[in-house]
LUMVEX-477152 format. One record per residue (C-alpha): y negated, z, x negated. Coordinates in steps of 0.25 Angstrom, whole numbers, plus 2048, in hexadecimal, padded with zeros to 3 digits. Last residue first. Example, Ala and Ser with C-alpha at 12.3 -4.5 7.8 and 13.67 -1.06 7.14 Angstrom:
<rs>
80481D7C9;81281F7CF;
</rs>
This chain:
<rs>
744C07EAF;74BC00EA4;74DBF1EAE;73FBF1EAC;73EBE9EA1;746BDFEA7;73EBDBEB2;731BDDEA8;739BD1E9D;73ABC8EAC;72EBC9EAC;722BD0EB6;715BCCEB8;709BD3EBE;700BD9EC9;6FCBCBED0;6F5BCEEDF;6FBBC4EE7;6F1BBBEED;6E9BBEEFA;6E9BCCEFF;6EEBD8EF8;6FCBDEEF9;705BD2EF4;707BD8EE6;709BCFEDA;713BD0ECF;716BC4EC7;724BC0EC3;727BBBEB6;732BB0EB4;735BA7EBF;743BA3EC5;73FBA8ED3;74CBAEED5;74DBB7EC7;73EBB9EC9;740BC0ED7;74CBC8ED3;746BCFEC7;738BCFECF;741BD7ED9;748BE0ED1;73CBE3EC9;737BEAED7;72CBE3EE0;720BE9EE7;717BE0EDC;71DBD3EE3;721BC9EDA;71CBBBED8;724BB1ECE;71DBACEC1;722BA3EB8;71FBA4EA8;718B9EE9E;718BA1E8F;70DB97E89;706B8BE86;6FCB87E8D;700B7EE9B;700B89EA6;6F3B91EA1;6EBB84EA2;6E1B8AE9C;6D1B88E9C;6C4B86E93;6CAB84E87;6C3B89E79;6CBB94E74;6D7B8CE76;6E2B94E6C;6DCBA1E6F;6DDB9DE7E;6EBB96E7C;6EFBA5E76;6EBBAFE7F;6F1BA7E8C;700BA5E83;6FCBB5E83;6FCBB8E90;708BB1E94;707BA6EA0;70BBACEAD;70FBA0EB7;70FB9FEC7;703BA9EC9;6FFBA9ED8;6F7B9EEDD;6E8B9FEE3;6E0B9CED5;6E9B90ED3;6F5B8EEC8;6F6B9BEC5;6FABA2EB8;6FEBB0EB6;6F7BB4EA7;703BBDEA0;701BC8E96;6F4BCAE99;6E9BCEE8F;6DEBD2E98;6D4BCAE90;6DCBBDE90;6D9BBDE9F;6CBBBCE9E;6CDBB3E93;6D6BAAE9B;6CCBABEA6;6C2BA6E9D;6CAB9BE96;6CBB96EA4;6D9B95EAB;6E0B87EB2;6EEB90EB6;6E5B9CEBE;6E6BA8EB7;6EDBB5EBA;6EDBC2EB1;6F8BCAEAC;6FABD8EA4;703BDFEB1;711BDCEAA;71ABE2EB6;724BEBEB6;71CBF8EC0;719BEDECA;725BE7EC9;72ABF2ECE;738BFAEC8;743C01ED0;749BF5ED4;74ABF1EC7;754BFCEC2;75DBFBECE;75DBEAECD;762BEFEBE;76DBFAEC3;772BF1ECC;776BF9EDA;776BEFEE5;775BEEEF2;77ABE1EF7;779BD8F04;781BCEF0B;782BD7F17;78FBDEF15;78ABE3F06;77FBE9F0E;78ABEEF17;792BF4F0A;784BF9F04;781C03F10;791C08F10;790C0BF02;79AC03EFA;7A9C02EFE;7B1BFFEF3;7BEC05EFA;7C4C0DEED;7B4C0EEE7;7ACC11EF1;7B3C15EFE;7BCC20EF4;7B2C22EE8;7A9C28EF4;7B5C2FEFB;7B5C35EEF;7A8C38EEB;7A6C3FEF7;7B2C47EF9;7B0C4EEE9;7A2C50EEC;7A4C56EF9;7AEC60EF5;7A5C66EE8;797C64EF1;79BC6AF00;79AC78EFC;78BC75EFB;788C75F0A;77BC71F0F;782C69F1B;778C5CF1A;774C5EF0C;782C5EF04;786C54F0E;77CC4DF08;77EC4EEFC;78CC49EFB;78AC3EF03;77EC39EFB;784C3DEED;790C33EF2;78AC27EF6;794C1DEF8;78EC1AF08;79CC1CF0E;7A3C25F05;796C2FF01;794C30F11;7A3C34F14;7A5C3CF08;798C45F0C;79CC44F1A;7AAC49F18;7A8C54F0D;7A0C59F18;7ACC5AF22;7B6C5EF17;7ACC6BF16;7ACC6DF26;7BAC6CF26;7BDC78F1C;7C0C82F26;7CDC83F22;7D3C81F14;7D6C74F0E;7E3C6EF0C;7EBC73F17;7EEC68F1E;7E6C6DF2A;7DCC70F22;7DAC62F1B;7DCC5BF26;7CEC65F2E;7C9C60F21;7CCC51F22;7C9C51F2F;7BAC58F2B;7B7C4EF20;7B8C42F2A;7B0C48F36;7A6C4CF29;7A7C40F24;7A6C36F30;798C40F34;791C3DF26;797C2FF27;78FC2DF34;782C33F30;783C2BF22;783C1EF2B;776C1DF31;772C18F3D;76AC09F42;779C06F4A;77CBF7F45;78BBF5F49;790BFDF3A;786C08F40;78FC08F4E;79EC04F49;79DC0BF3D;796C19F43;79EC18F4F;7AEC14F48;7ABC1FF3E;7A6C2AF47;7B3C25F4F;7BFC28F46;7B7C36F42;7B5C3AF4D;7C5C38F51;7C7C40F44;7BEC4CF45;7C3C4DF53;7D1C4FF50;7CEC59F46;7C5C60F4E;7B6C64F4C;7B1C73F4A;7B1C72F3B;7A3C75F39;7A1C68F31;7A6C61F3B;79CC66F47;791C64F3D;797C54F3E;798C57F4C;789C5CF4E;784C52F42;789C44F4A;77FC3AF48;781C34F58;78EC33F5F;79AC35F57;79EC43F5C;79DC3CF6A;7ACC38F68;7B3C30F75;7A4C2BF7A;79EC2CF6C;7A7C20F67;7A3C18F74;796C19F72;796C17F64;79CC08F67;793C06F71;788C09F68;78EC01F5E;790BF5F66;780BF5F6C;77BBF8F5D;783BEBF59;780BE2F66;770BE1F5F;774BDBF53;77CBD0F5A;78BBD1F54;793BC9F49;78DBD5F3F;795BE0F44;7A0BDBF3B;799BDFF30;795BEBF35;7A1BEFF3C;7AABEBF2F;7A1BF2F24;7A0C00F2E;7B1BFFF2D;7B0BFDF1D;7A8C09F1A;7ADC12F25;7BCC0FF1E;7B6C12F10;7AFC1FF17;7BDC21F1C;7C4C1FF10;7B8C28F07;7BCC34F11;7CAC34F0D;7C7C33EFF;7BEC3FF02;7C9C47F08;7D3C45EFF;7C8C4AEF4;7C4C55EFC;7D5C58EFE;7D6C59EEE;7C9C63EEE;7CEC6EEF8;7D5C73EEB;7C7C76EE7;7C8C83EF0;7C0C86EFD;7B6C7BEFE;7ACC85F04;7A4C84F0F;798C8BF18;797C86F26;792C78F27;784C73F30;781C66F2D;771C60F2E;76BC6BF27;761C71F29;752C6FF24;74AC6DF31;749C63F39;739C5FF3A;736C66F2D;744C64F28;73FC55F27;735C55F20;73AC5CF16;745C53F14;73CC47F14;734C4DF08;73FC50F01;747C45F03;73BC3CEFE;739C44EF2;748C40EEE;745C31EF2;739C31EE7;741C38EDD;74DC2FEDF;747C23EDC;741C24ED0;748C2EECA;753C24ECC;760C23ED4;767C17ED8;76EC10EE4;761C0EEEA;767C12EFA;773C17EF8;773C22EED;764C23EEC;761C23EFA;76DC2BEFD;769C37EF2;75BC37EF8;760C3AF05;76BC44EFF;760C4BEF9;758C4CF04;761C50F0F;75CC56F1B;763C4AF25;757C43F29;74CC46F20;757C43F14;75AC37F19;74FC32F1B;748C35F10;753C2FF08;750C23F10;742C23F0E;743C26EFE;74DC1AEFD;741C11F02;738C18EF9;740C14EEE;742C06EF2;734C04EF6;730C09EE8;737BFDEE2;731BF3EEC;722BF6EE7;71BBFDEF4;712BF4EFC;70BBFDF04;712BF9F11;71EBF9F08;71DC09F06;71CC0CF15;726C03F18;731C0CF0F;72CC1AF11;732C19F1F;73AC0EF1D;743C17F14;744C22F1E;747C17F2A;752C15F24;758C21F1D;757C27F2B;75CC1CF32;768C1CF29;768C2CF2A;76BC2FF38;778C2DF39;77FC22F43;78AC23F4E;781C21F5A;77BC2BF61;772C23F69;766C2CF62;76BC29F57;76DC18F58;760C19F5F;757C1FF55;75FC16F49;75BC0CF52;74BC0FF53;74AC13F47;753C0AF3E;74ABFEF48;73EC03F44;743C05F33;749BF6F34;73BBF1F3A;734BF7F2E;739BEEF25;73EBF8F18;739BF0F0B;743BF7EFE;743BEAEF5;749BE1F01;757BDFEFB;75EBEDEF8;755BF6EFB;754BEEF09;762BEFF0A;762BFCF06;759C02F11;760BF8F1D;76EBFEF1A;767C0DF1B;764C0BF2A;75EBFEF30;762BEEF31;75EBEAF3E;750BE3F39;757BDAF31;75CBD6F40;750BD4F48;74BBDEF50;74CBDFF60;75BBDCF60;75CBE7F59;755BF1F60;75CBEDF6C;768BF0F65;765BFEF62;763C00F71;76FBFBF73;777C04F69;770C10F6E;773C0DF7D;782C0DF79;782C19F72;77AC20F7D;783C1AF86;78FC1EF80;78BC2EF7D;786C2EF8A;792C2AF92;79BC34F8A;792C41F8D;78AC46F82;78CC52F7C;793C4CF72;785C44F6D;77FC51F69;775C49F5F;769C4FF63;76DC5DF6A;76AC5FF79;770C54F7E;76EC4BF8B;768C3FF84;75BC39F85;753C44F80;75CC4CF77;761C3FF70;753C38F6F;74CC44F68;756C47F5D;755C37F5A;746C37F5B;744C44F52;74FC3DF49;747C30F47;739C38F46;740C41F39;744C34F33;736C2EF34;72FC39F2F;73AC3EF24;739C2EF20;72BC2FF1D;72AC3CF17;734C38F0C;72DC2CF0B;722C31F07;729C3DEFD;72FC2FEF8;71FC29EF6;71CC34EEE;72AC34EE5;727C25EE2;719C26EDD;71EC31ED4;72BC2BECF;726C1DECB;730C1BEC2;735C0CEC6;726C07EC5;723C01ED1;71CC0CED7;710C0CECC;70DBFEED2;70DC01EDF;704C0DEDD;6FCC06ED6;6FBBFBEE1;6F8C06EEB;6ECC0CEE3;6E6BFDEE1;6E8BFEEF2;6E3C0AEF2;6D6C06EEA;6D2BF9EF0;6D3C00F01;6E0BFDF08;6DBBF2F12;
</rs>
């Protein structure tokens, strides 16, 4: 049992977090989160890092080509098999992981992570990395970020609309812990996650970054993850052939788009279980003829920007990092896909450049800029998050020639997949697959930022519907605004009776022994219960289905009946529609 005085302490603090600018308490609990999800990403790669070098005959985690052919098929294989085992252990909501899972439930569950989707993104992302299967890091990462500060904040009954604040400042932690990029963490949580930014929000996911990030150059230190030699654009006249190139680079992320769409949807007909199993295989049999696929891919992606890889060879791995990474996450692989289309970039950004020099247009020596003009254009293209891709090649390669060229490639191949294709981000086009929808209203925004808590008329008191004049009196002499009505003593309210009407038939019957509070005269109105956790959103939504008129607030976190805090109108929905 929490002792009397925290828990009155805890149900403060839930009720100052439901106000929409409840800056200070949020920003605490994102420094939290950050350190929670830089713990948990950072035991994720130490296990990954660990299982490679032990079980494999590598000295390098990751060094997938220096395997030979029959053990880059069977550990892709055994990886998918595994993965399926997993699978058919848990039941199928519980399959659903990685960044898809985090806005679905923003979407339609308030923000609530279950805690069986973050066990089986652990395990299986483990194994999908460690297998070297064609999948980045940063889905898990982002997953498993946003769980971590996320259950913790359920388990003490957080309201909703700070869950989904916190829950993006566990995946930008995540991220960020995870690849040494804290703005760009907190930028994709904004951009893709909440679709929004406020000072609300992005304060809390910024100290978040920040704290994750720290963390995690403590353990790995603070380098970064792409090692380019110095660059230079050269001459603005390269800036006609950067907006070829990132045209090009929007097709192919348009193409990516649509081909990933097919497998999964397609996918679909199959037992959960046989989907890991085919894409392992598949995998396998991609890294048998070009290992360069295998695993996350950072050595030949460095290997890119460098300039040491062939032209030839940029194209062919190209051709099949696509048909790996959509064939085995678009199966059900539990990876990321930003690590991917970081790598299908660069490969693409680099045959464009080593085209461009051999045509003349460009000057040599500039592959290794095209390259990182790639990913940036790659990654904006397919997730239509273009500060996020620009920024975070700017933070995994350090090198600030790459803003005038890259801006110009990403918003292009942006406005290309976006707007000539009308392909959405890759994450809302498979929601949109399932049935479901992630929308962006300004209003449902608005009210999702606000708690009831923080809306509600709190100037109430409950009485049974057969009430003594010295109850009434009682009640009088708080001078409520509504007087919550019950039919028995062990019923919640069903009717809230103005305050006043109660005022005025005791004046008028100074002499009467009890009221019938559901038969004097009066404004009356239907009562629908609400949970104290929930956003304006949801009581909007809840009153709009149940056909009543107030809703009244109650928390379900003390034994026996609900604890009633308040009422909240339709006129409070709409009224807060400013914040």
């Amino acid at each position: 049992m929490i002792p009397s005085k925290m828990s009155e302490w805890l149900e403060r603090f839930r009720i100052q977090l439901a106000r929409p600018d409840a800056i200070l308490p949020l920003s605490f609990l994102g420094l939290v989160a950050g350190i929670l999800a830089a713990l948990t990403v950072i035991a994720l790669r130490l296990l990954v890092d660990a299982a490679q070098t032990t079980l494999y005959p590598m000295t390098q985690a990751g060094d997938f080509e220096s395997l030979p052919w029959h053990w880059r098929v069977a550990t892709a294989l055994a990886g998918g098999l595994l993965i399926g085992v997993l699978f058919r252990l848990v039941s199928a909501p519980a399959q659903t992981v990685g960044v898809l899972h985090v806005i679905e439930r923003l979407a339609y569950h308030q923000g609530r992570l279950p805690w069986i989707n973050a066990v089986v993104q652990f395990f299986g992302g483990a194994i999908s990395m460690i297998a070297g299967h064609s999948v980045g890091r940063e889905g898990p990462s982002a997953h498993l970020g946003a769980a971590s500060s996320n259950l913790p904040a359920q388990a003490l009954g957080l309201p909703h609309n700070s869950l989904r604040v916190l829950t993006a400042c566990g995946a930008a932690a995540g991220i960020a812990a995870s690849f040494n990029t804290p703005l760009a963490g907190a930028v994709f949580a904004m951009e893709v996650l909440m679709l929004e930014y406020t000072v609300a929000g992005f304060a809390p996911v910024i100290l978040a970054t920040v704290s994750a990030t720290a963390i995690s150059q403590l353990v790995f230190g603070n380098t970064y993850t792409f090692s380019v030699p110095e660059l230079h654009l050269g001459s603005v006249a390269q800036l006609p052939y950067i907006l070829v190139c990132g045209v090009l680079i929007g097709l192919l992320a348009a193409g990516f788009n649509a081909l990933f769409q097919q497998v999964a949807l397609h996918s679909r007909r199959l037992p959960p279980w046989s989907r890991p199993v085919l894409a392992g295989l598949l995998v396998g049999v991609c890294g048998l003829f070009v290992p360069e696929v295998m695993g996350i891919g950072d050595d030949t992606v460095n290997a890119i920007l460098s300039g040491e890889t062939a032209l030839r060879l940029l194209l062919v791995v190209l051709i099949v990092k696509v048909l790996a990474t959509a064939g085995g996450i678009g199966l059900g692989l539990p990876g990321g896909i930003i690590g991917p289309t970081f790598f299908i970039g660069a490969a693409a950004g680099g045959l464009l450049g080593a085209i461009g020099i051999q045509l003349g247009f460009i000057e040599p020596g500039s592959v290794g800029l095209y390259a990182m003009i790639g990913m940036g254009a790659m990654m904006a293209a397919t997730l239509q998050a273009p500060m996020a891709g620009l920024i975070a090649i700017l933070e995994l390669t350090g090198e600030p020639n790459f803003i005038l060229p890259g801006m110009l490639a990403v918003v292009t191949s942006t406005i290309v997949s976006g707007r000539l294709f009308r392909h959405e981000s890759l994450f809302h086009t498979l929601l949109r697959g399932r049935g479901l929808d992630y929308r962006s209203d300004p209003v449902a925004q608005s009210l999702r930022r606000v708690g009831v808590a923080s809306a509600m008329n709190r100037k109430i008191v409950v009485l049974p519907r057969q009430a003594e004049t010295r109850q009434v009196d009682r009640a009088l002499q708080n001078e409520p605004v509504w007087v919550l009505v019950k039919e028995k003593e062990a019923d919640p309210p069903q009717m809230a009776l103005a305050g006043v009407d109660l005022a005025l038939a005791r004046k008028q019957s100074p002499e009467a022994d009890q009221f019938d509070l559901l038969e004097l005269p009066g404004e009356r109105r239907t009562l629908v219960a609400v949970d104290m956790r929930a956003t304006m959103e949801e009581a909007r939504q809840l009153l709009h289905d149940s056909g009543k008129e107030m809703a009244c607030v109650v928390s379900q976190n003390v034994p026996g009946l609900p604890r009633i805090y308040g009422v909240l109108s339709q006129d409070e929905v709409e009224g807060s529609y400013r914040y």
